[in-house]
Each structure stands twice: as C-alpha cells, then as structure tokens.
N, C-alpha and C positions, 0 to 999 in steps of 0.2 A: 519474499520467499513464501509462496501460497501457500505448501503442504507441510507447514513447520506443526500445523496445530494434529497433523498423521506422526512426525516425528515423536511429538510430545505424548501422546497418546499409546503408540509403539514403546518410549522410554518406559511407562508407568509399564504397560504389559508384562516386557521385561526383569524389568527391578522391581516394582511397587505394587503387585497384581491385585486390586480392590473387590472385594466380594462383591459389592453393591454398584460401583462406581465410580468413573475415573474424578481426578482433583488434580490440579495443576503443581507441578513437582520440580522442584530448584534443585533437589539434592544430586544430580550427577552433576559432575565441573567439567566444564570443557578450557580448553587450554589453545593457548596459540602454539604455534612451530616456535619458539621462544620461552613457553613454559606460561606467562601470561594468560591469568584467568578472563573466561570471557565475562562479567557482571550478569549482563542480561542474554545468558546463550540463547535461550527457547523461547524469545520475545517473538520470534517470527519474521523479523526482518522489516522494514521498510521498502517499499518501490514507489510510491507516490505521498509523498507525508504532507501534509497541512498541523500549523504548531497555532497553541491557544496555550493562555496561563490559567491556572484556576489553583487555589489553596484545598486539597481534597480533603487532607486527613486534620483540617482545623491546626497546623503547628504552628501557622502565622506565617508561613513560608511559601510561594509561590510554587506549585507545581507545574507539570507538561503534559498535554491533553493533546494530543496526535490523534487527526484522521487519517487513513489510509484512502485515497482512493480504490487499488488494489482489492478487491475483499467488500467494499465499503466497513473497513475496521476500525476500530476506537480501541486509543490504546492507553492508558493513561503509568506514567513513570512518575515516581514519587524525588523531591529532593532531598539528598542528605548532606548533611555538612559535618564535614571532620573540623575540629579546630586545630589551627596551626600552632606548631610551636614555635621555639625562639628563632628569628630569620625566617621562617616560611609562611606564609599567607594561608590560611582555612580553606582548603579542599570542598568542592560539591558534585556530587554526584549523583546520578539518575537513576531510579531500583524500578523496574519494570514491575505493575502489581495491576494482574488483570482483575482481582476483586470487586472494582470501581467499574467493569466495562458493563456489569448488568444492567446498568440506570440511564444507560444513553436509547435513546429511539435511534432505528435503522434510518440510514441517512443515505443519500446518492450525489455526488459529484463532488459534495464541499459540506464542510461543517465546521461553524467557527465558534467561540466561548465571546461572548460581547454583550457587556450590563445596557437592556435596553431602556430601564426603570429607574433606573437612579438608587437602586437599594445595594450594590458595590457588591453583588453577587451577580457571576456574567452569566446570559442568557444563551441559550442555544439559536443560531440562526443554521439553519441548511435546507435543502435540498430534498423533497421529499419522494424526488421520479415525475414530479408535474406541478410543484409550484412550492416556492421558496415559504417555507414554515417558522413559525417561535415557538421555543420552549421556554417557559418561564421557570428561573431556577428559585424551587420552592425547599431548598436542604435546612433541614434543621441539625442532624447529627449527622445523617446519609444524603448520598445525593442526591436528588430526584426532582423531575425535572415535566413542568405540567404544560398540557399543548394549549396552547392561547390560539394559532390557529396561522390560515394561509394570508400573505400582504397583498395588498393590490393598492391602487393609484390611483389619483384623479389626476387625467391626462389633461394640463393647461397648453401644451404644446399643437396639439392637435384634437381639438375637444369635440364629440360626440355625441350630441342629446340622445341617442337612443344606447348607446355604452359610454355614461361618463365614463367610468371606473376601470379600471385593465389591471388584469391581475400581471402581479410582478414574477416572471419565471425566471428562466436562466439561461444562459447559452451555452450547451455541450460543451465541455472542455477546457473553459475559459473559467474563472475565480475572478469573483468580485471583490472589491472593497463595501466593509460593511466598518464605515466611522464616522466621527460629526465631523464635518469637511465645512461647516459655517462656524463651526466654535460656538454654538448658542447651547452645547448640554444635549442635546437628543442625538440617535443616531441614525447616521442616514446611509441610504444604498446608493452606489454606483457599480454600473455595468459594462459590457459591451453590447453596444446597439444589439448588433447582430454578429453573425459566425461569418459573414462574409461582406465587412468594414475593418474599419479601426479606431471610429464613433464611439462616445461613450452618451451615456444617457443619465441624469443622475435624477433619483427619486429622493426627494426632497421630504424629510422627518417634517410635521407640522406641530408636532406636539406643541413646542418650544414659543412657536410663534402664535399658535392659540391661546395660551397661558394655559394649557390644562400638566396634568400632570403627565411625568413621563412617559408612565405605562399606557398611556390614552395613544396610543401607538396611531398613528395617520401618515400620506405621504402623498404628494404630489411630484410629477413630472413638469419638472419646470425646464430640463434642457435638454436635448437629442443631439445633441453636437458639442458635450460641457469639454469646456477646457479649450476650444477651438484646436484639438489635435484631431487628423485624420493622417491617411498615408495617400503615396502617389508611388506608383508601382508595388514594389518591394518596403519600401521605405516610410518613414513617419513625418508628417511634418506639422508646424505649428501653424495659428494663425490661419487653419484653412478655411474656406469658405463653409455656409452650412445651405445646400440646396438636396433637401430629400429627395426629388423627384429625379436629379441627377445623376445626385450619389449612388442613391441605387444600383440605376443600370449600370454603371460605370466599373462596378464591382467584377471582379472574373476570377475571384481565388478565395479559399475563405484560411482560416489560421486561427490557430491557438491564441491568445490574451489572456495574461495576468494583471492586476494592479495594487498597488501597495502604496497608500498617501501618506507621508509623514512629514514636517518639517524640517528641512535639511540645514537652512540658514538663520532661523530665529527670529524670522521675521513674525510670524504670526498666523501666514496662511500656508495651505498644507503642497507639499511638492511631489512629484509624484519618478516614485519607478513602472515601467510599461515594460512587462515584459510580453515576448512573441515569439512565436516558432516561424516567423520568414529570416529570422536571421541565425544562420548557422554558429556565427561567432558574434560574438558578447551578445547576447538573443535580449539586452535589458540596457532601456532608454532611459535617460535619466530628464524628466521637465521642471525645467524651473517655473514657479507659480509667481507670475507680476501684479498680482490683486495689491499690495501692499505698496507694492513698487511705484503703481500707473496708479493708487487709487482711485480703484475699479469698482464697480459694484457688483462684479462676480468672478469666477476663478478664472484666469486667462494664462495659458503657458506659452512665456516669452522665448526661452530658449532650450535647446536640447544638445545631449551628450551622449554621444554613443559609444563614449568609451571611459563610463565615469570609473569601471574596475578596471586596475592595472592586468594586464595581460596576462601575469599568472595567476590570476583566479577566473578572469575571463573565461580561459581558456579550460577549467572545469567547470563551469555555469551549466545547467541541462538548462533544453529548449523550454522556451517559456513557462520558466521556473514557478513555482509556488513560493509565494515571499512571505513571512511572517517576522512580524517587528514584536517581539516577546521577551521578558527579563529571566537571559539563561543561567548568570552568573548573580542573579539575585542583588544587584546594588543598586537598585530603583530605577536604573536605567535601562530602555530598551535596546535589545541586540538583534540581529538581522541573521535568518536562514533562508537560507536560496535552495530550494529542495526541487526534486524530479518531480511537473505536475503531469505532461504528456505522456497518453498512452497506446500514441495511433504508430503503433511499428512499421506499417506497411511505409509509412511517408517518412519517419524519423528516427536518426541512433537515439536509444533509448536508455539514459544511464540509470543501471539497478545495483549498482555499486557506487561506494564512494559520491553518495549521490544526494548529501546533507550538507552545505555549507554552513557554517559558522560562524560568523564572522562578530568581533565582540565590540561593544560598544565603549571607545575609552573616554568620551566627554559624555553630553547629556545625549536625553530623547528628543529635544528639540534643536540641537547642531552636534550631531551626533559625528562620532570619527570612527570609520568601520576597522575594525583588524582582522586579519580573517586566522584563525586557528586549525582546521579542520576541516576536511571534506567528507568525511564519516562522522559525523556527529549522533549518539546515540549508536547507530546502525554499529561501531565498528566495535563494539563492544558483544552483537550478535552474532551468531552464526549466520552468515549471508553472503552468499557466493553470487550469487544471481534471482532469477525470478522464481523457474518451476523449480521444488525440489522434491525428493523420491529419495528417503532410507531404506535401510537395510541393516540389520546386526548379523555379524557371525564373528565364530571365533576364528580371525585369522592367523594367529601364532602359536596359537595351539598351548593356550595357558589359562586355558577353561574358563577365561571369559568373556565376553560379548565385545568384539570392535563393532564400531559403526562407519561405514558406506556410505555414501549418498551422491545421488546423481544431481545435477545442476546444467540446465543452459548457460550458465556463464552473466558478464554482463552483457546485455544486447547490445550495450554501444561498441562492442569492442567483436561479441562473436557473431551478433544478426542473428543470433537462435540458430545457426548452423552448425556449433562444434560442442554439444553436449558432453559433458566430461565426470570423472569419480574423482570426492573429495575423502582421503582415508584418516578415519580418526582411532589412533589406537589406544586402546582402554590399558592403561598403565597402575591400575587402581586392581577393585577387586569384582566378583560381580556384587556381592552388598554394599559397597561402595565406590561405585563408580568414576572413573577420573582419565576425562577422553582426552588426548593432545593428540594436535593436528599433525600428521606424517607428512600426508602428499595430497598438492594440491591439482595433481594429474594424474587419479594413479591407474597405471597400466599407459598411460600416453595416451588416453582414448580423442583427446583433442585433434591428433591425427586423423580419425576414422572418420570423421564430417560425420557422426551420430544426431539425429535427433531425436526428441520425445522418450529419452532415457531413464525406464525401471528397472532398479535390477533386485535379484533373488540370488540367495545362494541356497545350494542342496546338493548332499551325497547323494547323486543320483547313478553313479555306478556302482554304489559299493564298496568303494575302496577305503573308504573312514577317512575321506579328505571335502572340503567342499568343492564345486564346482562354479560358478558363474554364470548368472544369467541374467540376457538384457533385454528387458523390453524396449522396441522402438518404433518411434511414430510413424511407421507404414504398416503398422501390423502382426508384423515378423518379431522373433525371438532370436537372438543369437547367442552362443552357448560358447563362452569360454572354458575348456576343460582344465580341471587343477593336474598336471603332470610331474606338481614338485612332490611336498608331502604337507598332513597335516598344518605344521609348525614353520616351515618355510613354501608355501605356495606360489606356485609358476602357472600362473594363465595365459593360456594357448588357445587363441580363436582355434574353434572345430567345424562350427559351422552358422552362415547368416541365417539359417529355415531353423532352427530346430522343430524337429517331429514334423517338419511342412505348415505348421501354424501359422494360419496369417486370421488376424480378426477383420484386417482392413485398415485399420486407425489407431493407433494409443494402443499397443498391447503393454497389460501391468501383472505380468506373472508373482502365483504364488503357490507353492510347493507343501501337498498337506497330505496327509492320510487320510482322505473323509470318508472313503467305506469301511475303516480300521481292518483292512487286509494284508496289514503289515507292509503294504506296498504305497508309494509316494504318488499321491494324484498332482493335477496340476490346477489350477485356478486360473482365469487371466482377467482382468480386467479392460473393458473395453471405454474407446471414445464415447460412443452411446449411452456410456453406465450399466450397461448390463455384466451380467459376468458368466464367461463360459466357462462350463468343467468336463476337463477331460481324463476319463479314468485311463487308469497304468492297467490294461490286458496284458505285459507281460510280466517281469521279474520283478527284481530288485535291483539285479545288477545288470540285468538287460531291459528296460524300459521299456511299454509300447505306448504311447498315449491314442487315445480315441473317443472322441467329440459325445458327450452324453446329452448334451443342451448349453444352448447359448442365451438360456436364463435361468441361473440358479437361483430357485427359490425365490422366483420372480421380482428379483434386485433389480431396481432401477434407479441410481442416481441420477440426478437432471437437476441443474440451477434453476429456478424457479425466478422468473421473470416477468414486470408488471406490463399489462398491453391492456387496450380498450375492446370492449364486441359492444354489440346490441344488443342490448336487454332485452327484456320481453315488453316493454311500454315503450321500445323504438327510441329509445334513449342510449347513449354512450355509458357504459358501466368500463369499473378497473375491474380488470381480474387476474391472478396469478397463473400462468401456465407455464409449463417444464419446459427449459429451451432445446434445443436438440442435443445439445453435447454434457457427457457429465464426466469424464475421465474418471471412472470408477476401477479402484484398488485397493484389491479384496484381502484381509488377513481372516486368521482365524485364531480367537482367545478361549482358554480354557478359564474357566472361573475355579475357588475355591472348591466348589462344590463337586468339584468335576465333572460339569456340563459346560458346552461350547457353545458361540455366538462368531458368528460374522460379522468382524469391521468393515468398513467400505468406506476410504477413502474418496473424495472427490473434488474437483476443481476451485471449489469454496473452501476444502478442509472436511473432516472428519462427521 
C-alpha cells in the first residue's frame, strides 16, 4: 500500500494537528466488517516483503525485520507475548514500531539480517543500486549499523591476471542466499549466474579456511554451475552439464529466481527450495542435496520435486516467492514464509493481497515439518486492499465526524490494475477519538466502471450543505459524482466523466481549497509529472467556474530521485541522483496552530 505514509500523515492533520511536526500516531482504531481491531492499521502494507530475525528492543526475544521491496522500506514489528492460561498456550504477537526504521541505510532489491563475524549480532548484507554491501552491526543500547564496505571475489573459475578480483553484484529481481552452505562457521553467497539461465554461481567465504577470524570477510568463486542444476526449456533440471560457452547462447528467455538453503532431512548438507517465475503453478522446486548421500566433495542435487506443497498452498504461492526460513512463533525453531518477490506486472499476476505465507515449523530447523497457518501473515492485520492507495475524510453520515474513503487498485492478481475501487470506513467513534470500521468493500460499485488511477475528494461545491464526489483518474480527467441524497444519507450519482473539461494528461489527484480566501472553493490537482496545477473558481459558490491559473504552483515538483551514471569531468563514470520523470503528486493543504498554511504533497514514494 504505497500512499499509507499520505494516509498517516492526513490522520494526524485531522485529529492530531502538531504545531511543529508530524509523529507517527496509533490512536485512531480501525476495525474490520466484524468489529475486529486491526493491531497494526497504519503499518502501510506489504507488497514485496523479505523477513530477518533480530532482538531490537534487548527483551531476549526474537523480533521481525521486513524489507519491502516496494518503497525500498524497512520495517521492523516488535514480539509480544501474552501468557496462556489454564488449557491455552501463550499468544505472540507482532506491534509494528517504526522507531527502529531510522538506523537502517537505503537499500535496493534485498536486504537481509545475517551475523557475518561471529559476535551473534546479525549484519546487514544488501544491495546498494550497484554492488552488494556490509553493514556491520555495531548496537550497543540502539541500533546502528557501520558500513564495512562493497564484496567482490577472487574468480578461480575463470581467472584473470589483469582482473583477478570481480566484484560480487546482483541480478534484478532475483534473491540470493546469503548462508554457510559448507558448515565451516563463515557465511557465504550464492547467486544466480545471470537473469537469463538458471545457473547458480556460489561465492565461497574464505575466512574459515584461512584461519583468520570471521570478520576478515574474503570470498572466492569457486563454482558457476554449483549444485549441477540448470533448466531445458521452461523447466529445471538436475545433474546438468556445465559448458559456458554453450549455455550462454542457448538461453532465449530470462526469469525471476529465488533461493532458500536449509536442511530438510538431517542429514548434514543444506537442500535447497528454487523458486521461479517460468512456472505459473507451484512456481517452487524442491532439491535434494546428495553431498552426504554420494560422499561428495561438493553440493550436488540428486533429485527434484515439483510438487513438494500440497495443492492447497500451491495454489496461493506468488511467483518466485521470497522465502525466508525465520523463528515466527519463537520456539528456537525455524519457520518458513513464502512472500510476493516479483514485480514486473506487465509479464505476471501480481499478488498484493493475502500475499504472506506462513507456514510454522512443527519439528526442528534441520527436518523440519511445514504447516501452513496463513496467507496474510502480518499484512492482515493492516489495512491493505491492494497496491496504490489515495484517502479521503469526510463526513458522510452527517454526525460531524470524519469517515474515511480510499481508493485502491485492488489485488493485481485478481484485477490487473484495471478496476480501481472505494473502500468506506465509517468512523463510529468520535472526532477526538476516532474508531473507523470497515462498511463497504465496493462502495458505490465503482468495480464496475473499469476506473483506473483513482483519487478522490469530496467538496460542497454547489452549495447545497451536502458533499459531493470527486475522482481523479489516470487519463487525466476528473469525474464528479453528485450527492442528490442529503447530508446524512448520501446518494452519488455520476454527472459527469470531464469535470470543468480538466484533463492534466496523466494521474489527475484533485484537491478542493480556498487559496485566495474569497470565500470561494479553488481546485488543486495533482499531476503524474509532480507538478500541481491550480485552478481558480471565476464564478460563485453555488455556481462554479474553474480556470487554469498555472500548472506549477509555487513551483512544486515531486519526482523519485533515481541513481544513474554520467561523466565526470575527468572522463570518468560518476553516480549521481537525478529526478525520474513521474512523481504522482497529491496536493493537501494544512493549517498549523498558528494559523499559517503549508502544502502537503503526496507522492509515488509517500509524503
């Protein structure tokens, strides 16, 4: 859910209005269609999650370290445990506490929690937009987490006197394992070769084998073909041959890969899940490791299962899941989440719903018995409808206090970002104490309308002391449903797809304000661009005219800021940040204490 951190933001304006400063706020409850408090409402959602354990708050107790692909987000949930009474077993439970998110560095594609030193405090390994990085975690009371720096390799596979060394990157899309796969104590990478095989390549930790100490971090490529898996067509197979110069060309497709090594049978050497987006159902290989079996002298996978989950979990697996083997229920044993890592929509259904497996470990970490609990894990305790989302407050019952609105595409596996729809929450509470439960999870039917790119506003814009309806959508256009009920009981009636003949082109995110305080309602819109155009009311109050004053106010430009290479000025490659073209900017406007105003500006990133 991108624009939950606009939700969050809009809630404090509302209820909480800070002289100085917004601060993250739990006190309004949201509720399910059942009455069912949500825990974590305003966590933001999930759509790509990676799971890591870490202990934050010193209890002794394992917490949950979530990256988001999405955002590139970091989220961290604290555990709690109720203790059981007579007959029932001790409860634990997740508290979402963004407190802890200031201490991570900005990460891209992946970011995992893994002690690389030996001091049982896990290190940061991620992704830094152009070469895999350590954080060394230096916490003494707080978190904090020191850069030790980018890995690279001494290639024994194909070695090079004028580049021994190869820095260790990553491959778009794909999630490596980062574990000791020899059992000698240091940790080591494996990858995928490339984005268009199904080769893995495994960068071998030397620590262990030099005698030096752990943190003395080193690593050699010792295999471009490890585990003798490759595929032939569509499919994976074992035992394949390893000719680089064939394989290569041989390639004509490329795919998503995941990998996740753990011991399945107890034998000693580590087994592996392969997951991949060439396979629409059960998208996750299961290999059996024969090092132990054939004593081998390195990992060879004997056999494979392409149907090691029963059919009804199968069959909600997203495509080449992100797999994380982490201790959910805290009994030293690790347990297994299958999460949504893909996020190429144009080529694949994209689950952003219900999109967290769980599955709980009932034996050990090393012959472990999967059960599976949940496909909402964490997530369903959020508000999360879908991917984009776009609030709104008004009073729609006419009992002076704030409902909340919001627009959503939905899950993409289900609507393809084609039927954008409104989620209505009605505030059953008060406005100093707010207490939202969920009405309707269609409301007005808009699922019908094939809507996309859905902002909406409300505003008495005729007069009449009722609000009225209005939808931003992604061609540019506004559409304006009029209220023909009353206040208290409201009836929206499409009037028109143009309002006032607006069209920005792209992502229109209207917003209804007085800015020349002439007692009359201007209009605000935000655009795809990030800019914002305002259009003053020339005529009444109860008769409207809108007209075009500029299509940059106050020379607002939202734009994601994106890492790219130029040429220096010594003819060298430099990084440098530049504004990417789109910024979905969506304009509010806050009165402070003081009674002076400011411009929010929502955007594709959040707030």
């Amino acid at each position: 859910m991108k624009h939950l951190w606009a939700l969050s933001i809009i809630m404090l304006s509302v209820f909480t209005l800070r002289a100085q400063l917004f601060e993250i706020s739990n006190d309004p409850i949201f509720r399910n269609s059942q009455g069912d408090v949500y825990t974590n409402a305003l966590a933001g959602g999930l759509n790509q999650p990676q799971f890591s354990n870490f202990d934050f708050n010193g209890d002794g107790k394992l917490d949950l370290f979530v990256f988001d692909r999405t955002g590139n987000k970091v989220l961290v949930f604290i555990s709690e445990t109720t203790p059981g009474t007579s007959g029932s077993a001790a409860t634990i439970a997740y508290r979402y506490d963004p407190s802890y998110e200031q201490f991570f560095p900005e990460a891209s594609e992946f970011m995992q929690l893994k002690d690389y030193d030996g001091d049982a405090k896990p290190d940061i390994w991620m992704y830094d937009g152009d070469s895999v990085v350590i954080y060394k975690n230096a916490a003494v009371s707080l978190p904090q987490f020191d850069f030790i720096g980018g890995l690279s390799s001494l290639d024994r596979v194909q070695p090079s006197k004028f580049r021994p060394y190869k820095r260790i990157s990553h491959v778009k899309g794909c999630l490596p394992a980062i574990v000791d796969i020899d059992n000698d104590s240091d940790i080591d990478y494996i990858a995928n070769l490339n984005v268009i095989g199904s080769q893995m390549i495994l960068f071998s930790n030397t620590s262990a084998d030099n005698n030096l100490p752990l943190g003395d971090i080193g690593f050699e490529i010792l295999d471009k073909c490890y585990g003798g898996i490759d595929e032939t067509g569509t499919d994976l197979i074992v035992n394949a041959p390893c000719f680089f110069s064939e394989g290569y060309r041989t390639k004509k497709h490329t795919a998503t890969k995941t990998l996740l090594f753990f011991d399945n049978d107890n034998d000693g050497d580590l087994d592996l899940f392969y997951g991949t987006s060439e396979r629409e159902t059960n998208p996750v290989y299961y290999f059996e490791n024969g090092k132990v079996d054939l004593s081998f002298y390195k990992d060879t996978f004997i056999s494979m299962d392409t149907s090691f989950f029963p059919q009804m979990i199968e069959s909600q697996i997203p495509t080449a899941p992100a797999m994380s083997y982490v201790d959910v229920d805290l009994d030293g044993e690790l347990d297994l989440i299958l999460s949504t890592n893909e996020k190429d929509k144009s080529s694949f259904p994209i689950h952003e719903k219900n999109n967290a497996l769980l599955l709980l470990n009932d034996k050990t970490t090393t012959n472990p018995a999967f059960n599976f609990q949940q496909n909402d894990f964490l997530v369903g305790n959020m508000i999360d409808f879908g991917a984009h989302t776009a609030p709104v407050f008004g009073d729609l019952d006419g009992d002076g206090d704030q409902d909340l609105v919001f627009a959503t595409n939905g899950d993409h596996y289900y609507t393809g970002d084609t039927a954008d729809f409104l989620v209505y929450f009605e505030n059953i509470g008060t406005s100093a104490s707010p207490d939202f439960k969920l009405v309707d999870e269609d409301y007005l039917g808009l699922k019908a309308m094939k809507y996309t790119g859905l902002v909406p506003a409300f505003s008495d814009i005729d007069g009449d002391n009722d609000l009225d309806l209005f939808l931003g959508k992604g061609d540019g256009t506004i559409a304006q449903y009029e209220n023909t009920g009353t206040s208290s009981s409201p009836i929206f009636s499409l009037k028109t797809e143009t309002f006032a003949t607006i069209d920005v082109q792209s992502s229109a995110a209207p917003y209804f304000y007085d800015l020349n305080e002439d007692g009359k309602l201007d209009l605000l819109v935000g655009t795809f661009d990030g800019n914002i155009h305002f259009y003053e009311n020339t005529g009444t109050v109860d008769l409207p005219t809108f007209s075009m004053v500029t299509d940059s106010l106050g020379k607002i430009v939202v734009n994601e800021l994106i890492l790219t290479s130029e040429i220096g000025p010594e003819g060298t490659l430099i990084d440098v940040w530049v504004p990417n073209y789109y910024g979905y900017s969506a304009p509010t406007v806050l009165t402070w204490e003081d009674g002076s105003k400011c411009i929010a500006v929502g955007g594709d990133e959040g707030v």
